[in-house]
Residue frames as qw, qx, qy, qz and C-alpha x, y, z in Angstrom:
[[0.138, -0.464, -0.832, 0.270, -6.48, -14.79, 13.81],
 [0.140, -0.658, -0.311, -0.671, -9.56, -12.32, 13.11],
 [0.359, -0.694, 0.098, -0.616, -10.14, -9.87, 15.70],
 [0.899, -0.249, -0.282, 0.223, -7.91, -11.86, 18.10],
 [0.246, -0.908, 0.255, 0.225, -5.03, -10.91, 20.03],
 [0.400, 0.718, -0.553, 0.137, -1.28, -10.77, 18.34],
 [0.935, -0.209, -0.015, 0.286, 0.96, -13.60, 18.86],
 [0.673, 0.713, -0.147, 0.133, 3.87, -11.32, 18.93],
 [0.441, -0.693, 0.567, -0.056, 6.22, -12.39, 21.31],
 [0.841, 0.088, 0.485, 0.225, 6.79, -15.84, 18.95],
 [0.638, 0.557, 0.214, 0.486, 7.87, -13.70, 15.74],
 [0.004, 0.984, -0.117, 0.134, 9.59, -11.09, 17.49],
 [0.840, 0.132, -0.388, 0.356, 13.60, -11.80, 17.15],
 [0.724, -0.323, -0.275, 0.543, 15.63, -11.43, 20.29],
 [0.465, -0.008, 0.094, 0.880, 17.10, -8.05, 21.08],
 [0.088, -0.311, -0.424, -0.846, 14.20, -6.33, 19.01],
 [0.301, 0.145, 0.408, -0.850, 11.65, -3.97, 21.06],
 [0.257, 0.403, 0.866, -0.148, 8.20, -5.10, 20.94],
 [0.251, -0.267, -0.432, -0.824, 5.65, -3.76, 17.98],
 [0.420, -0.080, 0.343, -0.837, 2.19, -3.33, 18.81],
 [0.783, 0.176, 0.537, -0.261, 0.92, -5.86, 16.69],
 [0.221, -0.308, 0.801, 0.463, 1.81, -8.21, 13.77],
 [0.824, 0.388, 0.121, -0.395, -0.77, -8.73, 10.74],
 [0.370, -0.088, 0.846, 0.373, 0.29, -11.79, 8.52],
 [0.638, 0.404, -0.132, -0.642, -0.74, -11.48, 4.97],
 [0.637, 0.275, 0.705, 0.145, -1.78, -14.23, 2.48],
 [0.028, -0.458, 0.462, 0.759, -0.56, -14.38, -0.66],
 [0.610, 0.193, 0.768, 0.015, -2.87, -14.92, -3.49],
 [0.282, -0.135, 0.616, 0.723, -1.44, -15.88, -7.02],
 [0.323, 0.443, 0.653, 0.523, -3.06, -13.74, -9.62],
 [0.146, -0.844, -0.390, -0.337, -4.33, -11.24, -6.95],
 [0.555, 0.466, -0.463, 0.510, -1.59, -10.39, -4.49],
 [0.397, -0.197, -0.860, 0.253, -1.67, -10.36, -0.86],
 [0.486, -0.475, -0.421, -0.601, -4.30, -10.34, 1.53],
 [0.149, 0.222, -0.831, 0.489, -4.87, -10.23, 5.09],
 [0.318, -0.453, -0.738, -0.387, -7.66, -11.16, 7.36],
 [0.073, -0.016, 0.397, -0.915, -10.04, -8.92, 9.11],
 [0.189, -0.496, -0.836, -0.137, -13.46, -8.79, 10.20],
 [0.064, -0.077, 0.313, -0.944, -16.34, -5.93, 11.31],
 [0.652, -0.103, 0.175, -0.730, -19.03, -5.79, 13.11],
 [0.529, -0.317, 0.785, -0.061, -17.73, -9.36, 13.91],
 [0.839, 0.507, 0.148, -0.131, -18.16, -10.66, 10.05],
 [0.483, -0.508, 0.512, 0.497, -14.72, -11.98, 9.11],
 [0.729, 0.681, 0.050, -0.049, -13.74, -11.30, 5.75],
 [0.720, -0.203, 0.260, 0.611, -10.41, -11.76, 3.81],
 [0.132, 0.945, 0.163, -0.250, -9.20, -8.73, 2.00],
 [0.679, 0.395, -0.044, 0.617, -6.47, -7.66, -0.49],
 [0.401, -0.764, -0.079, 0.500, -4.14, -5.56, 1.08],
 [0.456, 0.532, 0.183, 0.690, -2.45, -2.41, -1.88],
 [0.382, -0.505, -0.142, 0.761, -0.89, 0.44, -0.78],
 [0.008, 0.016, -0.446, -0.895, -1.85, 2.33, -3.98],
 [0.187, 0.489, 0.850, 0.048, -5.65, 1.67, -2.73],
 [0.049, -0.326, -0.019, -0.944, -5.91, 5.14, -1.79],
 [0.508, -0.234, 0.248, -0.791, -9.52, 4.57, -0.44],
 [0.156, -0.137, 0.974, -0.096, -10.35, 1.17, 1.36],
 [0.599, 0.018, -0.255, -0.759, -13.14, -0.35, 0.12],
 [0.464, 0.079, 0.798, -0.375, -15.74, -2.82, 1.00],
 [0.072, -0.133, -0.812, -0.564, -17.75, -5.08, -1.61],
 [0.435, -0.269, -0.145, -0.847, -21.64, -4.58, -1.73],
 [0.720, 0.007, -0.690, 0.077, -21.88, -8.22, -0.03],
 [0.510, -0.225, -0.534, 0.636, -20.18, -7.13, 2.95],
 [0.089, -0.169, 0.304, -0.933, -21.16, -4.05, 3.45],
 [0.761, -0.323, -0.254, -0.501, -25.10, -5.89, 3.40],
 [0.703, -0.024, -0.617, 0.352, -23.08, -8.36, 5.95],
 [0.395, -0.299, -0.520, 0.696, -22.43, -5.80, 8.46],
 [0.079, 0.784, 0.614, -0.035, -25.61, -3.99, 8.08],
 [0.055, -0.230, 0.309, 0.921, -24.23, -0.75, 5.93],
 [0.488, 0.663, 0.549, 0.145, -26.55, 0.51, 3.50],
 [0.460, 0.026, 0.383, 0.801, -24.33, 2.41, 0.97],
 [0.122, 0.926, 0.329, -0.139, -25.54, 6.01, 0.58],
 [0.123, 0.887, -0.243, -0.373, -23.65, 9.66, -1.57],
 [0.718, 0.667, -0.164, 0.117, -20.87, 9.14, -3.48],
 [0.511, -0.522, 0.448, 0.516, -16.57, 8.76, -3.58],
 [0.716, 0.697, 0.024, 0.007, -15.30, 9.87, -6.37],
 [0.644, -0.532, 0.457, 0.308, -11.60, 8.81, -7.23],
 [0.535, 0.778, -0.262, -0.197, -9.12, 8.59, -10.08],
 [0.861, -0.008, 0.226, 0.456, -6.75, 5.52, -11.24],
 [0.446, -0.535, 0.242, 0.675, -3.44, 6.57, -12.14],
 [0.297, 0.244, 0.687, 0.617, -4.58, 6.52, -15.89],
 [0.099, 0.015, 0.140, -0.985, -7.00, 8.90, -15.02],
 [0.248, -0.319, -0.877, -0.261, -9.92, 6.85, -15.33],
 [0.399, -0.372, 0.269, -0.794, -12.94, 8.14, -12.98],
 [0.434, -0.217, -0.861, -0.154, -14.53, 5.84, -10.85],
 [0.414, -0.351, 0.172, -0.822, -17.51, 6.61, -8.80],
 [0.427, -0.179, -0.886, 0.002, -18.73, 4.64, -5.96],
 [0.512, -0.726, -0.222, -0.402, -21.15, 4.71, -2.93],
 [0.138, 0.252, -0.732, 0.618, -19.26, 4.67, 1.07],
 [0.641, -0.498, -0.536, 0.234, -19.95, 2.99, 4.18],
 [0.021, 0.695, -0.430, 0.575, -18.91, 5.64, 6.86],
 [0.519, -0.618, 0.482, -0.341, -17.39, 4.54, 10.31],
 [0.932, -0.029, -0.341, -0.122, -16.52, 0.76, 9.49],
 [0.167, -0.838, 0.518, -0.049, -14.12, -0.43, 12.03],
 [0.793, 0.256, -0.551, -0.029, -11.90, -3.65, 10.97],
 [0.438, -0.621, 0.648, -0.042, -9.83, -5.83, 13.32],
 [0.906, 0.316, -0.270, 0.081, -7.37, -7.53, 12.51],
 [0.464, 0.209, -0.637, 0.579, -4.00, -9.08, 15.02],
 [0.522, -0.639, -0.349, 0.444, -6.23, -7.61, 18.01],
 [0.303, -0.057, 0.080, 0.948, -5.82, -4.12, 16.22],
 [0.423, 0.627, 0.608, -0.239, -8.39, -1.75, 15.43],
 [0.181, 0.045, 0.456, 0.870, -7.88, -0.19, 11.72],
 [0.289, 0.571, 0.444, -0.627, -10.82, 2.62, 11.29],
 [0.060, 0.325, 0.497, 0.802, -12.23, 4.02, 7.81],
 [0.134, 0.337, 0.224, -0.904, -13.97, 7.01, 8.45],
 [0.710, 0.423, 0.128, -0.549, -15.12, 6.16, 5.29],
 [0.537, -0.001, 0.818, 0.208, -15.34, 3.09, 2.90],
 [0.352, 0.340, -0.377, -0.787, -16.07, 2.72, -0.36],
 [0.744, 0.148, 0.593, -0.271, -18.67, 0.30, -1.47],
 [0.554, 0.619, -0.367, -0.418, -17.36, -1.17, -4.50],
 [0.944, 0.218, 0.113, -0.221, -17.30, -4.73, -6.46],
 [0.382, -0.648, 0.625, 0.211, -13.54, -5.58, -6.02],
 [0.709, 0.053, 0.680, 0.177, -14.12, -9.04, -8.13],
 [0.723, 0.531, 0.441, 0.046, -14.87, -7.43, -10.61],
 [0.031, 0.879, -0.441, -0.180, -11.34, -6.45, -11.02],
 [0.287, -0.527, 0.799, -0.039, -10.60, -10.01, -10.71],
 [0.815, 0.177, -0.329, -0.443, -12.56, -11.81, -13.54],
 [0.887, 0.119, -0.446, -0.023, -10.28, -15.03, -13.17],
 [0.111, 0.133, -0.903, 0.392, -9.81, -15.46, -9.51],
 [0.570, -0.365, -0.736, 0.010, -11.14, -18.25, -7.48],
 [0.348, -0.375, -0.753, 0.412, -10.98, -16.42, -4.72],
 [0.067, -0.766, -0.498, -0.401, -13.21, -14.33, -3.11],
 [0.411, 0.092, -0.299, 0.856, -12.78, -11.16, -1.30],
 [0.286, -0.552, -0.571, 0.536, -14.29, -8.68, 0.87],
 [0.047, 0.990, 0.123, -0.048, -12.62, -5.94, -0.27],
 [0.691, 0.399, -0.115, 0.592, -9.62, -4.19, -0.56],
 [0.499, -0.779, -0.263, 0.274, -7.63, -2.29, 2.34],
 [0.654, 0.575, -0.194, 0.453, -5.09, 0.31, 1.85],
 [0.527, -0.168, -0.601, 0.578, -3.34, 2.60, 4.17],
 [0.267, -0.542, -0.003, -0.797, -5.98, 4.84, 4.90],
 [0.788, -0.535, -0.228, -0.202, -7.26, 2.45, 7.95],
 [0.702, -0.245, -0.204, 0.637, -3.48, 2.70, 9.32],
 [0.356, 0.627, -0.021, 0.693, -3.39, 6.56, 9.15],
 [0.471, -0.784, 0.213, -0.344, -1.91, 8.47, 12.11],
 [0.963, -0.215, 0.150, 0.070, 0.07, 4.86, 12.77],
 [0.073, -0.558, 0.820, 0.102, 4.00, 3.44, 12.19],
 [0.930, 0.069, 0.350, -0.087, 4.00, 0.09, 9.95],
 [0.280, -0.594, 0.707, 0.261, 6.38, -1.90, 8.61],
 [0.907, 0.324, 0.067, -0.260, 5.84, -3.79, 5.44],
 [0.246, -0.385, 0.863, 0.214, 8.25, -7.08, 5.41],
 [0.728, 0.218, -0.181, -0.624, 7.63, -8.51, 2.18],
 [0.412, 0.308, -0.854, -0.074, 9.83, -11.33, 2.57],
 [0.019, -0.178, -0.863, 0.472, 8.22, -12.87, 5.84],
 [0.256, -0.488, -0.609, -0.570, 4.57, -11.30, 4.48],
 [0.376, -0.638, -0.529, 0.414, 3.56, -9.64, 7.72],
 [0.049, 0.701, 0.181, 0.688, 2.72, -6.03, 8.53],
 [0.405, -0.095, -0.548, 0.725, 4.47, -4.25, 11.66],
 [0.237, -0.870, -0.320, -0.290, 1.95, -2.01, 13.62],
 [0.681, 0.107, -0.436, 0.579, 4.87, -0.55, 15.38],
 [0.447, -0.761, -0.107, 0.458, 5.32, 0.85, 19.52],
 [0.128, -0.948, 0.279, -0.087, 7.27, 3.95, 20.01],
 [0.532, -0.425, 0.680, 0.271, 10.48, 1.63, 21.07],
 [0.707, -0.096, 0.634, 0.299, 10.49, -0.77, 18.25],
 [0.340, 0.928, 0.136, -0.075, 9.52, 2.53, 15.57],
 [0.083, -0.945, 0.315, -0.028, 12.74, 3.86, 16.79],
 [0.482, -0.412, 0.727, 0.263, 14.89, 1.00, 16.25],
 [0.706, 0.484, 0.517, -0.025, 13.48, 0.00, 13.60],
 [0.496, 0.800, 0.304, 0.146, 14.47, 3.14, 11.97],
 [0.500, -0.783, 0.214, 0.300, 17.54, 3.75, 13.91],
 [0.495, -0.201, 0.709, 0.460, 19.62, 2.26, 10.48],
 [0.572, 0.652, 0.498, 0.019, 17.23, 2.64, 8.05],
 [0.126, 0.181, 0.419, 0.881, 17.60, 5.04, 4.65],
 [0.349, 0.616, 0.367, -0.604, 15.34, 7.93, 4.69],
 [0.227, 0.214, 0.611, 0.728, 13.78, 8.63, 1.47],
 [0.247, 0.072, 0.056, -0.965, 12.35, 12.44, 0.34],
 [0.113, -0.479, -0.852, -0.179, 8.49, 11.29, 0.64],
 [0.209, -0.135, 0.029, -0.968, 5.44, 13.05, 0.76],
 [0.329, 0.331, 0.781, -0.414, 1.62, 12.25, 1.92],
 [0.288, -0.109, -0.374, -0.875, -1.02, 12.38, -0.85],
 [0.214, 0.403, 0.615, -0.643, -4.75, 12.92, 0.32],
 [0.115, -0.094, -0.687, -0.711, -7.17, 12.31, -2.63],
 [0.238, -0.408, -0.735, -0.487, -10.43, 12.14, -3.10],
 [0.214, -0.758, -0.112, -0.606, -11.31, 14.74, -0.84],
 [0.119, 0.591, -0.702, 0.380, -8.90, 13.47, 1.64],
 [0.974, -0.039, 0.061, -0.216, -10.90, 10.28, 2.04],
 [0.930, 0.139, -0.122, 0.319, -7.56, 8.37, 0.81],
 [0.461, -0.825, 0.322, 0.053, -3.94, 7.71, 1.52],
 [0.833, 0.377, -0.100, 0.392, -0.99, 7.14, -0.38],
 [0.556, -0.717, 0.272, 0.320, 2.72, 7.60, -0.12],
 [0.715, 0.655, -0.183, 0.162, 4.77, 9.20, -2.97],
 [0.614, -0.507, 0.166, 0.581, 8.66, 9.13, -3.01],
 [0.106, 0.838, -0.222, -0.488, 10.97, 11.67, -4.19],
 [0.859, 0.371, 0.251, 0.247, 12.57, 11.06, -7.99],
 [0.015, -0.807, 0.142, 0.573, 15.39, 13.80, -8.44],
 [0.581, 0.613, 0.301, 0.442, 15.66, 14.64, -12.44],
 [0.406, -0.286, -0.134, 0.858, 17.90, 17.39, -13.42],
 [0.016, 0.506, 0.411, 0.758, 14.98, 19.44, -13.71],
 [0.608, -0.467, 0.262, -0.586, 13.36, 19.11, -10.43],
 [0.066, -0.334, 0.931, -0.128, 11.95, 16.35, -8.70],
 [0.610, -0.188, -0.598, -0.484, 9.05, 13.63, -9.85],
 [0.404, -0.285, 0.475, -0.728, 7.21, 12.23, -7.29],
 [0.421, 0.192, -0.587, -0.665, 5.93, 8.66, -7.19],
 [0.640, -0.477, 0.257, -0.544, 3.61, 6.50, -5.41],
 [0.051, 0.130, -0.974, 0.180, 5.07, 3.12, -3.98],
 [0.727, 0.113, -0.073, -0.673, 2.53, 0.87, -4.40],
 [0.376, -0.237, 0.895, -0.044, 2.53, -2.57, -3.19],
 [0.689, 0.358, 0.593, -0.212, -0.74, -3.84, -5.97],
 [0.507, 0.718, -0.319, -0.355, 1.32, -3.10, -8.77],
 [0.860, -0.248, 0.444, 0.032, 2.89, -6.53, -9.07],
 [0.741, 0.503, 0.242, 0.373, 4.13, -6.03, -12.86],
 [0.632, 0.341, 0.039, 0.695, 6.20, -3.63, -14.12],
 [0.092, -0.179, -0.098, 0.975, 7.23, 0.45, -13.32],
 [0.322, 0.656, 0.602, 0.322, 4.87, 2.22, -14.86],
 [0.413, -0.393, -0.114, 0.814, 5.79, 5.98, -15.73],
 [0.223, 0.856, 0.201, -0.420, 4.36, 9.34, -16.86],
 [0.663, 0.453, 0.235, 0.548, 4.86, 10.01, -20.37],
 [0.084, 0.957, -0.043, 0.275, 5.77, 13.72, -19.24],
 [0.194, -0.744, 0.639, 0.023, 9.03, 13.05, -17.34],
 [0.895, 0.443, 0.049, -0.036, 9.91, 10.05, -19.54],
 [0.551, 0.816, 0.078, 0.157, 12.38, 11.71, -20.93],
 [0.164, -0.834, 0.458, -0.261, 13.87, 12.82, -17.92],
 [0.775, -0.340, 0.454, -0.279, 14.70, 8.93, -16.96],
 [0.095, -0.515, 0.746, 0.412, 16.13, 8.23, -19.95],
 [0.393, 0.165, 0.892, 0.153, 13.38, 6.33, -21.46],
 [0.012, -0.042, -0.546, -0.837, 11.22, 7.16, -24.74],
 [0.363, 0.147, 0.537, -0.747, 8.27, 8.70, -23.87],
 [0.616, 0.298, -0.274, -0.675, 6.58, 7.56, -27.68],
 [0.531, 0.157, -0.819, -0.149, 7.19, 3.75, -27.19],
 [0.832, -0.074, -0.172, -0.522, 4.42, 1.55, -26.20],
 [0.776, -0.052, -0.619, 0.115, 6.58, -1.55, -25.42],
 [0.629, -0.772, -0.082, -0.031, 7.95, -1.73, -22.48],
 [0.556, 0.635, -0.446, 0.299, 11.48, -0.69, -21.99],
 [0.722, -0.124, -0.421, 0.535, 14.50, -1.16, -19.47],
 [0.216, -0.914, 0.004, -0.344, 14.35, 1.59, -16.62],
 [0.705, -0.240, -0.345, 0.571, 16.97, 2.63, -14.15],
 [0.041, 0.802, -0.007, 0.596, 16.73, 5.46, -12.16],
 [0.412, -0.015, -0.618, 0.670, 17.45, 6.71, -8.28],
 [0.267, -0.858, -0.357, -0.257, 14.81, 8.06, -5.83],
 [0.082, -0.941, 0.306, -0.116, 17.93, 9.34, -3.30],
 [0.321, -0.627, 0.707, -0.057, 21.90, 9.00, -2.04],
 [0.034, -0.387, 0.917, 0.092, 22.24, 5.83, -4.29],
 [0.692, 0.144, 0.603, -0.369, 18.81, 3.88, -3.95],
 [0.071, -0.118, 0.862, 0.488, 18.30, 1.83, -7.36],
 [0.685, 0.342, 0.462, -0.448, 15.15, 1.39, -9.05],
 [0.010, -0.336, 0.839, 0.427, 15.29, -1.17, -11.83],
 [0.468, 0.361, 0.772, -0.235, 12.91, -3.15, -13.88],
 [0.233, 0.466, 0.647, 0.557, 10.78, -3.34, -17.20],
 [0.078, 0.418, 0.248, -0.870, 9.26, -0.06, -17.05],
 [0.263, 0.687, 0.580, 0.351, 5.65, 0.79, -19.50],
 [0.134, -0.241, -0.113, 0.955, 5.44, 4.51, -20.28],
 [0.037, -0.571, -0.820, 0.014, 1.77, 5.92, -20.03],
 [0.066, 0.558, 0.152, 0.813, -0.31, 8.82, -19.79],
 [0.461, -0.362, -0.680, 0.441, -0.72, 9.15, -15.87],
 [0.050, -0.880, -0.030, -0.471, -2.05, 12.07, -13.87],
 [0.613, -0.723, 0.294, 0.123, 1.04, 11.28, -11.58],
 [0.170, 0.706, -0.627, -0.284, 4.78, 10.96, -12.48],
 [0.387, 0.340, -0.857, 0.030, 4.90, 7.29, -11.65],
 [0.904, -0.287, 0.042, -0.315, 3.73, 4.23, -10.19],
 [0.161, 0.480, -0.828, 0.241, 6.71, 2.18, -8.01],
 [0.810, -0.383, 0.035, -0.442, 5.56, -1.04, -7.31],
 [0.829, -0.486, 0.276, -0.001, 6.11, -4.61, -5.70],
 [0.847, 0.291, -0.176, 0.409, 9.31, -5.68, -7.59],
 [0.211, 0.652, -0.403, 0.606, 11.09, -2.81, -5.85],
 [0.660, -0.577, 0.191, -0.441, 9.23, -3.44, -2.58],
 [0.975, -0.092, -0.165, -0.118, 10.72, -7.09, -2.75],
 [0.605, 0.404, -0.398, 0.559, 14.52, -6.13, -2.14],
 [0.137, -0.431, 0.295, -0.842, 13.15, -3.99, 1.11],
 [0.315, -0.553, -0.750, 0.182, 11.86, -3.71, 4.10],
 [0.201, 0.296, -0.035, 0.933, 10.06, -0.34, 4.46],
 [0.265, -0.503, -0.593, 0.570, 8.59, 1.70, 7.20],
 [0.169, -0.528, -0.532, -0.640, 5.79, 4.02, 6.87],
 [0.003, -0.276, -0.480, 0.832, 5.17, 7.13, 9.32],
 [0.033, 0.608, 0.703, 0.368, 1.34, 7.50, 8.30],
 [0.046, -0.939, -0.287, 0.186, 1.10, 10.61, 10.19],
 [0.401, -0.695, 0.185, 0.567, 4.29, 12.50, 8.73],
 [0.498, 0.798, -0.204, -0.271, 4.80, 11.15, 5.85],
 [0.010, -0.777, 0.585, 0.232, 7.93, 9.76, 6.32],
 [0.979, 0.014, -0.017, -0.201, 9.20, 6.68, 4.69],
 [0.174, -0.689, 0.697, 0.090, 12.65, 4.69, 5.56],
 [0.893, 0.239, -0.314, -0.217, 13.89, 1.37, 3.91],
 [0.635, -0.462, 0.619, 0.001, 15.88, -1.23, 5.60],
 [0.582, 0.283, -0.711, -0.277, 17.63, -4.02, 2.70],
 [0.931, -0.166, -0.191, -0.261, 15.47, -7.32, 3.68],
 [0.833, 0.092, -0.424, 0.343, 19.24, -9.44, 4.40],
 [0.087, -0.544, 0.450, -0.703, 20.20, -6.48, 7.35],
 [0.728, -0.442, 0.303, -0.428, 17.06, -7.81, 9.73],
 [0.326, -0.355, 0.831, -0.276, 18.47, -11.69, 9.17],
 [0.724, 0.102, 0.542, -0.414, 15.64, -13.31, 7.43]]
């Protein structure tokens, strides 16, 4: 329900301290998932990617809730691509009866990432509009925990830490979340990233260290550890990146993982512990 209140006392199980609020996402095939939110009371439906770095807002909407796109963001896919756009500043979203700020938005043509979906989007959120916050991303039950003090701390009372780190790009306009890789050189660093829906994808410079061939183009078989035993498995592409790596949703899909947006920290829970 846009800019409604949370219904969480029906999806909270027994036992378990109350979050602040519960966002349900929607999953849509070809584009992955999406939740709804709405500003300056204009509901829109948005993809939700933890690898957005900076949330953006199509040119549509931002003429919807009377923006008029002005300077510049300037940002960098993992491939190093540049991509320059105009920003909204101040937009606030709601969404569960939450408010999620962006200091600043980017104003940029999402669809046309998405030649061959039907559907249409707003925009794209990441987790800059949760920074400073505690969320939980359960992928199996598609919902996003805004989480209290109490139900933070249980939540994470079992959990696995894993070495993580904030990154702050584009002039600390975005927000991502790398985890640690330890190689027996050092340690790689890579961003979890729920809009990566296909394979690993890894820096041809620590390749090598992971046990995969940094000169082949197919895709190969990866296995590696981020700490104390975690697995990461899967078809893995090796690339020229200006980061070590890109972990996305195939790992995310074994987990349930919690996300301190002001610390940094990030803890995982296996999905069959909570019961669902």
């Amino acid at each position: 329900m846009v800019g409604g209140h949370s219904k969480c006392d029906a999806h909270v199980p027994l036992g378990r301290a109350k979050p602040f609020a519960i966002i349900h996402e929607v999953s849509v095939p070809g584009a992955g998932n999406a939740i709804h939110a709405s500003a300056n009371g204009r509901p829109g439906l948005f993809l939700f990617d933890t690898g957005e770095g900076v949330s953006t807002i199509t040119p549509a909407y931002a003429r919807a809730i009377g923006c008029h796109p002005w300077g510049q963001v300037t940002g960098f896919r993992m491939s190093g691509e540049r991509l320059d756009f105009q920003r909204c500043d101040d937009v606030r979203f709601f969404a569960a009866g939450q408010r999620l700020d962006a200091p600043i938005a980017g104003v940029f043509d999402i669809m046309s990432l998405l030649p061959d979906s039907s559907t249409q989007f707003s925009g794209s959120l990441g987790l800059d509009v949760f920074a400073g916050r505690k969320i939980t991303i359960e992928p199996k039950s598609n919902q996003i925990v805004i989480e209290s003090p109490k139900s933070f701390a249980q939540r994470v009372a079992h959990a696995r830490r894993l070495p993580s780190r904030i990154v702050r790009d584009a002039e600390g306009v975005g927000l991502a979340l790398d985890v640690g890789v330890p190689t027996k050189l050092g340690t790689a660093w890579m961003e979890l990233d729920t809009g990566n829906g296909g394979t690993l994808v890894i820096g041809k410079h620590v390749a090598a260290l992971l046990g995969l061939n940094p000169k082949l183009t197919q895709s190969q078989r990866a296995s590696f550890e981020l700490s104390d035993g975690i697995a990461v498995t899967g078809d893995a592409r090796v690339r020229d990146l200006i980061m070590d790596g890109n972990i996305g949703e195939r790992f995310w899909s074994n987990w349930d993982v919690t996300l301190d947006l002001g610390t940094g920290g990030v803890w995982i829970s296996p999905i069959s512990r909570t019961g669902r």
